[in-house]
FIPA-328559 format. One line per field, with one value per residue (C-alpha): residue number from 0; x, y, z; residue in one letter. Coordinates in steps of 0.25 Angstrom, whole numbers, plus 2048, in hexadecimal, padded with zeros to 3 digits. Example, Ala and Ser with C-alpha at 12.3 -4.5 7.8 and 13.67 -1.06 7.14 Angstrom:
nr 0  1
X 831  837
Y 7EE  7FC
Z 81F  81D
rest a  s
# end
This chain:
nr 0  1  2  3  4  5  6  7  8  9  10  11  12  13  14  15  16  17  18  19  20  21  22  23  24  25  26  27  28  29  30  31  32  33  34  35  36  37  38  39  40  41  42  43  44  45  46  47  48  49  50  51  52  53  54  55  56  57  58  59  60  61  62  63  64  65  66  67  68  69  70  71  72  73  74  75  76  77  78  79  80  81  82  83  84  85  86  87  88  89  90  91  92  93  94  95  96  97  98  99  100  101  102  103  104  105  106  107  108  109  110  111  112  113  114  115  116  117  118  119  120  121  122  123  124  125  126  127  128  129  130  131  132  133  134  135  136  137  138  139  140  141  142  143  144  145  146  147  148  149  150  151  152  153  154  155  156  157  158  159  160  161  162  163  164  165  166  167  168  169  170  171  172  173  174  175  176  177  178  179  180  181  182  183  184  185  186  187  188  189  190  191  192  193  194  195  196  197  198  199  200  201  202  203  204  205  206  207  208  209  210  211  212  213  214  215  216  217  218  219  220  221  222  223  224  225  226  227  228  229  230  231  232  233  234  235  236  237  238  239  240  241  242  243  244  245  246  247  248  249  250  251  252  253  254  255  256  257
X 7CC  7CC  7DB  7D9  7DD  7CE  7D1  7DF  7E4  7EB  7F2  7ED  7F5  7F1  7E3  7D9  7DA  7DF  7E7  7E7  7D7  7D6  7DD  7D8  7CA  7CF  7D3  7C8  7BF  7C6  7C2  7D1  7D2  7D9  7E2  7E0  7EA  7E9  7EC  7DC  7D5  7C8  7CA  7CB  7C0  7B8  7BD  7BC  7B1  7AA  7B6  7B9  7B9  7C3  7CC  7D6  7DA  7E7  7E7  7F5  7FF  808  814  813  819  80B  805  80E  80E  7FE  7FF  80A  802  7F4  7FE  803  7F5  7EF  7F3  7F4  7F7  7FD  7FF  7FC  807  801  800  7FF  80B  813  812  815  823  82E  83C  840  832  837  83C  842  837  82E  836  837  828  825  82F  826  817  81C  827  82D  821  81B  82B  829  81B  820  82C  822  818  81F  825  817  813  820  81D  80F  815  80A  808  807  80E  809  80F  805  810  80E  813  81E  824  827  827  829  821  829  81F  81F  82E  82B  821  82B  838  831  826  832  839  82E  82E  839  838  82D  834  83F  834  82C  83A  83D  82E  829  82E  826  817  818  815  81A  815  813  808  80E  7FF  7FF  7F3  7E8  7DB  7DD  7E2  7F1  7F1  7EA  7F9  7FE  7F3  7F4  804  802  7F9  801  80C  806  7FD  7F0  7E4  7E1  7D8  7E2  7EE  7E5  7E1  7F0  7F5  7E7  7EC  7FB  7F4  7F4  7E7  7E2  7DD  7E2  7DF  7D6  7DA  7D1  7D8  7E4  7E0  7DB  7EB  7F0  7E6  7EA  7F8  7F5  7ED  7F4  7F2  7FE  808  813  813  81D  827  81F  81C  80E  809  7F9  7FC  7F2  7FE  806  814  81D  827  827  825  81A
Y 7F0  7E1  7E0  7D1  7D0  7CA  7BE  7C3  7C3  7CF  7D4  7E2  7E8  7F4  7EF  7F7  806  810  807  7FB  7FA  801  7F7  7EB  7F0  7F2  7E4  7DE  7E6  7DF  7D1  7CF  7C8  7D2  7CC  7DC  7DF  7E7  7EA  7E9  7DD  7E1  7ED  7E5  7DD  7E9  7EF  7E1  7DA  7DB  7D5  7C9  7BE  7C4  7CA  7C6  7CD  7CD  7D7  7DB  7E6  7E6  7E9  7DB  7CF  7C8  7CE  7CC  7BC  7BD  7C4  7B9  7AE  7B5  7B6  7A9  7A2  7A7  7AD  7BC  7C5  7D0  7D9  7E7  7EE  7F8  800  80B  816  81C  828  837  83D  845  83D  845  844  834  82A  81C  816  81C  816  807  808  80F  804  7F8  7FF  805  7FC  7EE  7E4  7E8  7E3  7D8  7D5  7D5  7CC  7C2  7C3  7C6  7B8  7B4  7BB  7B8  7A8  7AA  7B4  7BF  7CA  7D8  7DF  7EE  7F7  804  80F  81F  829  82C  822  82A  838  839  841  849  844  836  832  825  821  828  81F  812  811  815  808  800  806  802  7F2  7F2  7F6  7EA  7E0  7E4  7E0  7D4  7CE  7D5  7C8  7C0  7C7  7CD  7DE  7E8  7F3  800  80B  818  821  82F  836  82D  82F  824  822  823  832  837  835  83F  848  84A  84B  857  85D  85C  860  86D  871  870  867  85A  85D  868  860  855  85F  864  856  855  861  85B  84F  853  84B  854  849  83E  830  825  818  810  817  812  804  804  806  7FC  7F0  7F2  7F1  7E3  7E0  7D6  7E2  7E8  7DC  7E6  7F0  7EE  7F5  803  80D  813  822  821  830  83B  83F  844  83F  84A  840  83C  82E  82D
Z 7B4  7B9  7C3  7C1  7D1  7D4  7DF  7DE  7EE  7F2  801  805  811  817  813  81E  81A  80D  802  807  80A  7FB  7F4  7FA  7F7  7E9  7E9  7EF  7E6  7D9  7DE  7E6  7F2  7FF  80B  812  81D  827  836  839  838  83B  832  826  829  828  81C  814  819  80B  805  80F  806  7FD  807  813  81F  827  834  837  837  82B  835  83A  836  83A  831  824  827  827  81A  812  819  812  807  805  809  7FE  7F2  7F0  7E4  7EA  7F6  7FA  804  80B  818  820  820  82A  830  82C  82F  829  82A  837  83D  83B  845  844  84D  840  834  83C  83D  82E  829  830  82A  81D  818  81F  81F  810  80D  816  811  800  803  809  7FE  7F2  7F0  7F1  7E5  7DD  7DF  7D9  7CD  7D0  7DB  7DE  7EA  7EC  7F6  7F9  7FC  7FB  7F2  7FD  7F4  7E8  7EF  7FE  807  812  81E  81B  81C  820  815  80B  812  811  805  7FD  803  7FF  7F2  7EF  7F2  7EB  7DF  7E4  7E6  7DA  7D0  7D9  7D6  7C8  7C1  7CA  7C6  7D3  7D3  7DF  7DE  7E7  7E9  7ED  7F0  7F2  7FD  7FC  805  80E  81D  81A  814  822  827  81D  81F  82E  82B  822  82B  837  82E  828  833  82C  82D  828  81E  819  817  80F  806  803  802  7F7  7F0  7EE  7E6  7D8  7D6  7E1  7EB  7F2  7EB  7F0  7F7  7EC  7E2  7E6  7E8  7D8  7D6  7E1  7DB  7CE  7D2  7D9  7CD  7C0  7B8  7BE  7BB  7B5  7BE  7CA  7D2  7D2  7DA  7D7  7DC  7DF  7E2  7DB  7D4  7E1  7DF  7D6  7D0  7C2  7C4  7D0
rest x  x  x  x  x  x  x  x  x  x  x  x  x  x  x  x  x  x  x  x  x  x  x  x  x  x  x  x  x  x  x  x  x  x  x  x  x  x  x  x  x  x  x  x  x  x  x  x  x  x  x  x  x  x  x  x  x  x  x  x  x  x  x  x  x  x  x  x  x  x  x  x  x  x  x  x  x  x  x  x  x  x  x  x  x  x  x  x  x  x  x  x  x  x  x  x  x  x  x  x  x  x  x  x  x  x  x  x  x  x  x  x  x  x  x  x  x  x  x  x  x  x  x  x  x  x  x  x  x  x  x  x  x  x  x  x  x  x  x  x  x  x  x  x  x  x  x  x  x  x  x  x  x  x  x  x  x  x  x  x  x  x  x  x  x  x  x  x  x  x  x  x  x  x  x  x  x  x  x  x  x  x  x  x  x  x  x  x  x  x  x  x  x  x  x  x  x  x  x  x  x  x  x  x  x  x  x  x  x  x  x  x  x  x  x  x  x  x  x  x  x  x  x  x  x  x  x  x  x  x  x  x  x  x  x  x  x  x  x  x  x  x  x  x  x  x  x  x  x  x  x  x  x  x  x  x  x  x
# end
């Protein structure tokens, strides 16, 4: 299938490692053009130096005002079609195992600048009538984990404005959208793993293979795979899909509707 996105100009946050490097890859491979951020500089030279005419860096911390002004300023430059929102995720912990000095600092990484970063952008898109805004969350989203309290409290938040910002905009042409991906084989899901085995008191290998046998596909997906999804939901093709929150999950999550 042609996504109709070559030369189309999409922001990648997150861009060094697991979804983020999948997706912009994805993108890159369909003939887009990538601004890929990420805290190392020389890290996405690396990984897109075949790429480097159709592709931007900006070094920064998402955390950082800094680095959001470098991303509008990218932004309002040059003309962009959409924006991946998409980062690392907090650490493990049951609530009482929980501080406050951990939900301030999960509540800067998981949640305050991608709300921060779409209320800059977003305006941007609506003017032209055309855009997609995807957030990458996790299924803790649709069924929450006990050990991951933090990722359950605040990809929820974000869950719900995007479905906000997604009603506000669909008039406009403008998509939101968010991912919610079950256990993937990338750096995120080593977290989790080193959790359960602490947890249970097994090995590493162990617990990955436990956690395997919980997926009802019986393996745990691939970062590409995903990235097929997440391009072509920044691709027109998805122009009336909006406001939804799609598993990429090997069939984990119970409910009816995941």
């Amino acid at each position: 299938m042609d996504l109709k996105i070559s030369e189309q100009r999409f922001i990648v946050c997150g861009a060094s490692s697991g979804f983020g490097l999948a997706i912009a890859k994805q993108l890159l491979i369909e003939g887009a053009v990538v601004v890929a951020v990420a805290r190392r500089g020389d890290q996405l030279h690396e990984l897109y130096g075949n790429f480097k005419d159709r592709v931007e860096i900006i070094e920064g911390s998402l955390i950082y005002g800094e680095t959001l002004d470098k991303i509008e300023k990218s932004a309002r430059e040059r003309p962009f079609h959409g924006i991946v929102l998409n980062a690392g995720g907090p650490p493990t912990g049951t609530p009482l195992q929980t501080n406050m000095m951990d939900w301030d600092a999960a509540w800067q990484l998981v949640m305050r600048w991608k709300i921060d970063l779409a209320l800059r952008l977003a305006p941007l898109l609506r003017e032209k009538r055309y855009g997609r805004l995807l957030f990458i969350e996790s299924q803790t989203v649709k069924q929450p984990l006990p050990s991951l309290v933090l990722s359950n409290a605040f990809r929820a938040g974000i869950a719900g404005f995007a479905k906000s910002l997604a009603l506000e905009i669909a008039p406009d042409g403008v998509t939101v959208n968010l991912m919610a991906p079950g256990s993937h084989e990338t750096p995120a899901i080593e977290r989790v793993i080193k959790n359960n085995s602490q947890t249970l008191g097994i090995s590493y290998e162990k617990a990955k293979k436990e956690l395997e046998a919980k997926i009802p596909v019986g393996r745990m997906g691939t970062a590409e795979e995903f990235a097929s999804l997440a391009a072509w939901l920044l691709s027109p093709h998805s122009s009336y899909v909006t406001g939804q929150t799609i598993s990429h999950d090997g069939g984990i999550v119970a409910g009816l509707f995941g």
